[in-house]
C-alpha positions as CSV (number, residue, x, y, z in Angstrom):
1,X,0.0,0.0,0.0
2,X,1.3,3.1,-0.5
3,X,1.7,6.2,1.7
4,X,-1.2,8.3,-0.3
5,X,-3.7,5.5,-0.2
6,X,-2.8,5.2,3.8
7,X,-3.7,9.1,3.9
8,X,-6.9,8.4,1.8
9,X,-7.5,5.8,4.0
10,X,-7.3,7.5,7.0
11,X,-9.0,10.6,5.9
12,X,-12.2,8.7,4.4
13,X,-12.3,7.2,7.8
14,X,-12.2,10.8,9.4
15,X,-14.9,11.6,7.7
16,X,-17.1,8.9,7.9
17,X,-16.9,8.6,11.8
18,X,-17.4,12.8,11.8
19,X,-20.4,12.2,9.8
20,X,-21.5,9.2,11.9
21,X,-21.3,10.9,15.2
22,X,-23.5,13.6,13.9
23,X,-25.9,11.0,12.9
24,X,-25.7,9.5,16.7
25,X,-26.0,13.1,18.3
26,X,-29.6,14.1,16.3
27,X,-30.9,10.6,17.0
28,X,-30.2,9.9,20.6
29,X,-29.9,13.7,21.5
30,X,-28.1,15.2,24.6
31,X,-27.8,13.0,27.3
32,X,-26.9,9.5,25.5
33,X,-25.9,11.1,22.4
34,X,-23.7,13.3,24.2
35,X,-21.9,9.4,25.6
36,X,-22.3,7.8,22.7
37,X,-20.6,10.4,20.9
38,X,-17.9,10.6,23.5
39,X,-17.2,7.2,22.4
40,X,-17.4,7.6,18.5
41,X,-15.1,10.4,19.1
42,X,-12.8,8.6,21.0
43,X,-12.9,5.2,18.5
44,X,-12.2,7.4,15.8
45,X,-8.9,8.8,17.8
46,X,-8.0,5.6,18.0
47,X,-8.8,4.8,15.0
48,X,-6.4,8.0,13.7
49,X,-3.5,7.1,16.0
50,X,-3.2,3.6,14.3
51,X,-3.9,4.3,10.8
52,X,-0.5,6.8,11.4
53,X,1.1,4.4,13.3
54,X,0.8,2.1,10.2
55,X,1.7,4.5,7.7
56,X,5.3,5.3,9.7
57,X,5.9,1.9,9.7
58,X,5.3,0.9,6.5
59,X,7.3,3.8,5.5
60,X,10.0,3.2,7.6
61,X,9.8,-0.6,6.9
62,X,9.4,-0.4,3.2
63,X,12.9,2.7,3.3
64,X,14.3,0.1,5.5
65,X,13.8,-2.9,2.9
66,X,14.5,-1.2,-0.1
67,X,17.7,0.5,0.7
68,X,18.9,-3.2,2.8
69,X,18.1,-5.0,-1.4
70,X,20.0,-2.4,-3.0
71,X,22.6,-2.2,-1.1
72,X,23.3,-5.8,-0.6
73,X,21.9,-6.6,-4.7
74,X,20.5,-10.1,-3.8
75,X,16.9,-11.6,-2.9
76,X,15.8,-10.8,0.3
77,X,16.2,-14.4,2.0
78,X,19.0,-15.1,4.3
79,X,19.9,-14.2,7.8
80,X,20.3,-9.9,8.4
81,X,24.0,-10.8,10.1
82,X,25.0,-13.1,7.3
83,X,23.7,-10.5,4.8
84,X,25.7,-8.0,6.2
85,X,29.1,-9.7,6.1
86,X,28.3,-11.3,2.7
87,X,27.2,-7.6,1.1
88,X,29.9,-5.8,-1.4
89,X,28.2,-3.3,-3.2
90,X,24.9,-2.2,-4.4
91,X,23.2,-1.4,-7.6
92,X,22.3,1.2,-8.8
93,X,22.1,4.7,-7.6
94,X,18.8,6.1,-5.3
95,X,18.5,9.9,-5.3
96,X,18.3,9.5,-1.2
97,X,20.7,10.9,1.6
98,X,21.0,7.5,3.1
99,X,20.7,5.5,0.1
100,X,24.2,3.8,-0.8
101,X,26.0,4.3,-3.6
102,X,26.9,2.5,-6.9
103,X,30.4,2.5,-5.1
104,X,29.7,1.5,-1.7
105,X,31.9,-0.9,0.2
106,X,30.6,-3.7,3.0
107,X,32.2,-0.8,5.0
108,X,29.0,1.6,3.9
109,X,26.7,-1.0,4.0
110,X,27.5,-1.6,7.7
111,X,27.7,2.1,8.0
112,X,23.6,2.2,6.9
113,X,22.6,-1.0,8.6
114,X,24.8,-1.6,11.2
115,X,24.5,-0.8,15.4
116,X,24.3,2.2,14.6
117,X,23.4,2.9,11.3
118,X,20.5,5.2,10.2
119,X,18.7,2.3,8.7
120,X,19.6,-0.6,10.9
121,X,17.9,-2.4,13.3
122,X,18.4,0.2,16.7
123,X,17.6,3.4,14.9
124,X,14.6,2.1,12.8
125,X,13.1,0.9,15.9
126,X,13.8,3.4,17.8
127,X,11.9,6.0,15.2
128,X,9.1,3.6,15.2
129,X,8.6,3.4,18.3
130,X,9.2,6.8,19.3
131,X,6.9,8.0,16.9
132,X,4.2,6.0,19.1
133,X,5.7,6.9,22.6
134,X,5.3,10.7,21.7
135,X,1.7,10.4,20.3
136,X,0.4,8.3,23.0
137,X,2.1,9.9,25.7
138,X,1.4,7.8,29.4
139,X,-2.5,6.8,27.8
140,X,-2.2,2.9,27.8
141,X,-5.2,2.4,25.6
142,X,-3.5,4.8,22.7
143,X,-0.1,3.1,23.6
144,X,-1.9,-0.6,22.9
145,X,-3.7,1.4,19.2
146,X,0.1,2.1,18.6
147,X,1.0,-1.5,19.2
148,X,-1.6,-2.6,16.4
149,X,-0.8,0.4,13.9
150,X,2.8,-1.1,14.2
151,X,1.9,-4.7,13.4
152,X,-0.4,-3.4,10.9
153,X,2.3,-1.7,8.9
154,X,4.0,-4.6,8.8
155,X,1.6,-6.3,7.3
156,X,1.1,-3.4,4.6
157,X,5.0,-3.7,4.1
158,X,4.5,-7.0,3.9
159,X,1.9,-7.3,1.1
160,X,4.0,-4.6,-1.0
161,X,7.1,-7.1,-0.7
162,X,5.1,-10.0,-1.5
163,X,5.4,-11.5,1.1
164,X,8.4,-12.2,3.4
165,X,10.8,-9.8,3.9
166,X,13.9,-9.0,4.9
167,X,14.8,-10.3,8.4
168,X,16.3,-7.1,9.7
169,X,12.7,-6.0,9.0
170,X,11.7,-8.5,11.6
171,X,14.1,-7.9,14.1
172,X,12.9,-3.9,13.8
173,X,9.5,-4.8,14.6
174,X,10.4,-6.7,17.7
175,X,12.4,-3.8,19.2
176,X,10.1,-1.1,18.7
177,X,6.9,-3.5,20.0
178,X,9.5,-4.2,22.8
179,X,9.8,-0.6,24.2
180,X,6.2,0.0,23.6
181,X,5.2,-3.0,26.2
182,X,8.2,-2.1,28.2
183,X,6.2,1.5,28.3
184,X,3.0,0.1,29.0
185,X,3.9,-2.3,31.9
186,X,5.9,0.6,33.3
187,X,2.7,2.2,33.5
188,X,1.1,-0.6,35.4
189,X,-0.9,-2.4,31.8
190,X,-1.2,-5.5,30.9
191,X,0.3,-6.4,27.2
192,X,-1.0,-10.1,28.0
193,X,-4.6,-9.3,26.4
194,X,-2.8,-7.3,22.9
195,X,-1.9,-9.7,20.8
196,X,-1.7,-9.5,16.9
């Protein structure tokens, strides 16, 4: 999927749940209208948060994946360690301040995908993640709609790839669902009933 149809996709939903909770507060009027619509608001926050959640993901996931296949010019099977030892050189040339070079040694690639590296595991997670930790803040029930958007990009990623991809891709997903549990149980929830 790609980024605009996300933003479509999110928007249409904006609207529709705007329009719904109108509906709700000229049926039910004040009193349980005024709950109900609490509610509706609140789903479609929710709703929001994940839908963004997703769309960083996939982005990051999918910048993540793309620049890992150039880089190392193979299929995308194979360990992430072994990948990165085994990796020369890429092909090709992406217009994109991270993106290596049609000159770039294992040296660059490990610069891009390594501990440190703007596109290895540590810092992809930790944008993912972060970009949940800021929106949700200490609200447990937006942290677990974070958890979800996260494992729903993946998926998206996943169905642009077709299908499996690369295993640093995997690893990144468990590190920034890792610090969002750690965040939750710091704040006394329960990650026990949030599964995928």
């Amino acid at each position: 999927m790609e980024t605009g149809n996300i933003q479509k996709v999110s928007a249409n939903l904006s609207y529709e749940m705007k329009k719904f909770s109108g509906t709700v507060k000229n049926t039910y009027g004040n009193s349980e209208g005024n709950k109900m619509e609490k509610d509706v608001a609140f789903n479609v926050m929710m709703s929001s948060f994940k839908v963004k959640v997703s769309s960083n993901t996939y982005e990051n996931l999918n910048g993540q994946g793309s620049f890992f296949e150039k880089s190392k010019g193979s299929s995308a099977s194979g360990s992430y360690s072994a990948m990165l030892i085994s990796s020369k050189s890429s092909e090709g040339s992406v217009a994109h301040p991270f993106a290596p070079s049609s000159s770039a040694s294992s040296d660059k690639h490990g610069d891009l995908f390594g501990e440190d590296g703007y596109w290895g595991v540590k810092k992809t997670a930790g944008r993912i993640s972060d970009f949940v930790l800021s929106g949700a803040g200490d609200d447990i029930e937006k942290l677990k709609a974070g958890r979800e958007g996260i494992q729903r990009g993946l998926k998206d990623a996943e169905k642009v790839w077709g299908g499996k991809m690369p295993d640093l891709a995997y690893e990144t997903i468990d590190k920034s669902i890792e610090a969002i549990d750690e965040k939750i149980k710091k704040l006394g929830g329960n990650i026990v009933d949030i599964s995928a």
